[in-house]
N, C-alpha and C positions, 0 to 999 in steps of 0.2 A: 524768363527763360527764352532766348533764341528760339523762335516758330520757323518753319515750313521757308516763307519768303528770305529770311536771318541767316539760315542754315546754307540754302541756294546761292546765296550771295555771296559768303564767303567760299563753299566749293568752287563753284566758277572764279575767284578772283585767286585762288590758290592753284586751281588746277592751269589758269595761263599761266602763274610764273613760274609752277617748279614741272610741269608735266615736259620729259625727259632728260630732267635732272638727277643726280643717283645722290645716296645717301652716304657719306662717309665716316659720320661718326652720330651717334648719338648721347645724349646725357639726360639722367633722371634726377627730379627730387628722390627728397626718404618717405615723403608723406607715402601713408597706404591707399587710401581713397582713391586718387585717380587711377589707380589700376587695376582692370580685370583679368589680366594676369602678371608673372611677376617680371618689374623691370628688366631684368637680367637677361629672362626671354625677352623683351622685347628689343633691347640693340642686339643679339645676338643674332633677331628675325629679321631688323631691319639695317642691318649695316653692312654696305658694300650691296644693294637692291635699287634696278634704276624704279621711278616713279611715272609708269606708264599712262595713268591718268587719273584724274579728282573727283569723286561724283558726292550727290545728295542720294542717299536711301532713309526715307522716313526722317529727322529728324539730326541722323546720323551724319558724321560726314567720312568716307571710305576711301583710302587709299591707295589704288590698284598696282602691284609690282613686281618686276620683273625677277627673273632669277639674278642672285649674289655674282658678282664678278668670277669666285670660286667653283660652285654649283656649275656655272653654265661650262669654264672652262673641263670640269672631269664630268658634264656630262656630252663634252662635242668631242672629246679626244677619243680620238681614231676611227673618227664618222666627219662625213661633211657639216657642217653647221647648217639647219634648218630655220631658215629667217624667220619665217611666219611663227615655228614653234616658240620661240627665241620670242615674241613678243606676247604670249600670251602670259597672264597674269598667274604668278604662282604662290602670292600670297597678298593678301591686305593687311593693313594698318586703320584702326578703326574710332575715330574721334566722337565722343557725346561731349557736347559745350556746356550741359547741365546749368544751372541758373546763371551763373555767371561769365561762364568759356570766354576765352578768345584765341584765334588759333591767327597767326602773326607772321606773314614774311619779311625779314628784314635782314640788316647784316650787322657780322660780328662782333662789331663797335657800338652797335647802338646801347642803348641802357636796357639794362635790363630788370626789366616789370618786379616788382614784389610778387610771390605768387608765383612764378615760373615754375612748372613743373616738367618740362619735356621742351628739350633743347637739340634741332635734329640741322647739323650739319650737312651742308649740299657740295657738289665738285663744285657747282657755280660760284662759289666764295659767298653765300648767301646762309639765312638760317630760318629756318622753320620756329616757332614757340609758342608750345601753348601756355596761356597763362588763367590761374582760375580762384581768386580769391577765396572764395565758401568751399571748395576743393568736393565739387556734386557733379562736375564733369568725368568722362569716365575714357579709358584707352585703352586699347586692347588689339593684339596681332594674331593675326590667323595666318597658317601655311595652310595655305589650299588643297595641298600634300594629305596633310593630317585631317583637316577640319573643313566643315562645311561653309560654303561661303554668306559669309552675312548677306541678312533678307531682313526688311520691316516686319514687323507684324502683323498691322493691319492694309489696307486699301490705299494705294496712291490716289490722293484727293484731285492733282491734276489730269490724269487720264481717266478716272471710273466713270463706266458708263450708268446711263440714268435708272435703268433697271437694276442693276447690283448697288447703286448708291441709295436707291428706294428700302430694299432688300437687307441694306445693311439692319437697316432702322425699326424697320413694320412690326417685327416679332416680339419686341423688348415693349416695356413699361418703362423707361426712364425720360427725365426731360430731356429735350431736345440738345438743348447746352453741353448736359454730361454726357450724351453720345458721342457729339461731335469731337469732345473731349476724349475718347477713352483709344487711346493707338490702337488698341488691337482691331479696330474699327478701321480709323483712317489714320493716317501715319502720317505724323509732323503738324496737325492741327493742333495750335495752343489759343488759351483764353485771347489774343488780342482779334484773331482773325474767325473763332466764333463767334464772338461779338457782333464785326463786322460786317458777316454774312449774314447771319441771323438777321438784321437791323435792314440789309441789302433785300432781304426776302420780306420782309413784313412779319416774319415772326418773332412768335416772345420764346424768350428761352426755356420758360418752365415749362410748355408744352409737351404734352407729351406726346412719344412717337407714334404711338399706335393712334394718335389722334388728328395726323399729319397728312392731309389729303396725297395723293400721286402728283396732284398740280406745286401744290407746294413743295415738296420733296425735287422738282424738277430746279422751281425757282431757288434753290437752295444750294443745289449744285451749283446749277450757274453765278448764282451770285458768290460761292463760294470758291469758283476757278477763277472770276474776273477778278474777287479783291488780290488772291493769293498772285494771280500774274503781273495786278495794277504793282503790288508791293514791291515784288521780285524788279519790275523797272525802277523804281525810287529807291531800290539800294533794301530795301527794309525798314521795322523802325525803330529809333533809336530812343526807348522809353527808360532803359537803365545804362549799364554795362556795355548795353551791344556796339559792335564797330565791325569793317568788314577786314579783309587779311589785310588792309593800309592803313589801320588802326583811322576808317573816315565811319562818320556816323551815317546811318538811311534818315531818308528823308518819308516817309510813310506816313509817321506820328501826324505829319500837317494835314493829312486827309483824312483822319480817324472821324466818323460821325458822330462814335458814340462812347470807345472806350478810352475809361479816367475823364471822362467829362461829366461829370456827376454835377445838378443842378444846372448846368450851360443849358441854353436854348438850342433845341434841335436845329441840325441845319435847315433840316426840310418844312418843320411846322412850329417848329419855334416851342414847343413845350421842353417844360427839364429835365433833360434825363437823368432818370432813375439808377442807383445803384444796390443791389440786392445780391445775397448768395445763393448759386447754385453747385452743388456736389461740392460745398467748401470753398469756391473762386468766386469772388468780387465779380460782377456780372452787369454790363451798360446796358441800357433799352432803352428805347421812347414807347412812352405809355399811348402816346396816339399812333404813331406812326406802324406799331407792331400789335399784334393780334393772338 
């Protein structure tokens, strides 16, 4: 599944090439899965909406947009037009890549992917597509009007400070791993980059939290902002499925220490690492190196 660095990389590589581009048409599959609510609404929500900018929230990827061509015209007639209001976001569009996603800029000739479930027409003569094999991705429109604006869950792992990131953890009895794990926690951390960090700090993953010194809990942050920022510069990594909106793979995988390396020599002390489950996930360590 697309983690945290996966996610960011395709938001930014989506958000330069359609951010104020408008939507002119869109098209759905029939499958029901990918949508959390029903197609119908959703070209209705989004067609004829310019696309005022891309972001990452938690795992998700959010669509920010402006009012319909229609909308703005009956609601400026017989008032001056308000520029500033005129760009504020009156609804999103809201992408989960679930195990397999890939959310795809390209144009109308190109082939089109087995799996395509959502086919989003731009003025620019370009096309949006998401495409999702296992169909565990998920879509979904909001009128900002109507509903409340999508929020993660849990904690953005890139900005929490060292005391709320401590805080998250001290109270619980679970290991260390399924914390990191659990979104309503922190938002967008998947099995490759707990791994990572974990193995970056010196701990083991079964540990438990309430057994996790303040000193460690600091090293954990940190090592778990540098891997998630080192990734986000190499694009991500590209261990299944993944690819960015250019359909190009990250480069990440080459620096992994520990995970899917199972019996290789650590980099750092040369023992094998170990593969074991925790909370159900496939789980890397070095038995020396972590504690």
């Amino acid at each position: 599944m697309p983690e945290l660095p996966e996610v960011e990389t395709i938001a930014r590589g989506v958000d330069k090439r359609v951010r104020g581009d408008r939507i002119v048409d869109a098209w759905f599959s029939s499958y029901p899965q990918p949508f959390k609510n029903p197609p119908g609404r959703q070209r209705d929500g989004l067609v004829g909406r310019p696309i005022l900018a891309v972001h990452r929230t938690g795992k998700h990827i959010v669509f920010e947009l402006g009012r319909s061509q229609a909308k703005q015209r009956r609601q400026e007639r017989g008032r001056i037009p308000n520029r500033e209001q005129a760009e504020l976001p009156d609804a999103q569009w809201i992408v989960h890549l679930g195990m397999t996603g890939q959310l795809l800029v390209t144009t109308p000739d190109s082939a089109l992917a087995p799996h395509t479930h959502a086919r989003l027409e731009l003025a620019s003569g370009r096309e949006l597509r998401f495409v999702d094999p296992r169909r565990f991705g998920r879509l979904e429109f909001r009128s900002l009007g109507a509903d409340a604006a999508f929020a993660a869950p849990g904690s953005e792992p890139l900005d929490i400070a060292a005391d709320e990131f401590a805080a998250l953890f001290r109270g619980r009895h679970l290991p260390i791993k399924a914390a990191l794990l659990n979104q309503r926690l922190l938002a967008g951390v998947g099995n490759i980059y707990a791994d990572e960090s974990l193995f970056r700090a010196g701990i083991r993953p079964r540990r438990r939290t309430n057994r996790i010194s303040a000193e460690e809990y600091e090293r954990l942050r940190t090592a778990l902002r540098e891997v998630l920022r080192h990734a986000i510069r190499l694009g991500g990594s590209s261990v299944s499925d993944y690819v960015d909106a250019d359909g190009a793979p990250g480069f990440f995988q080459l620096q992994h220490y520990v995970y899917q390396r199972t019996d290789e020599p650590c980099r750092k002390c040369g023992a094998p690492i170990r593969r074991i489950l925790v909370a159900g996930r496939g789980t890397h360590y070095c038995p020396k190196c972590q504690r």
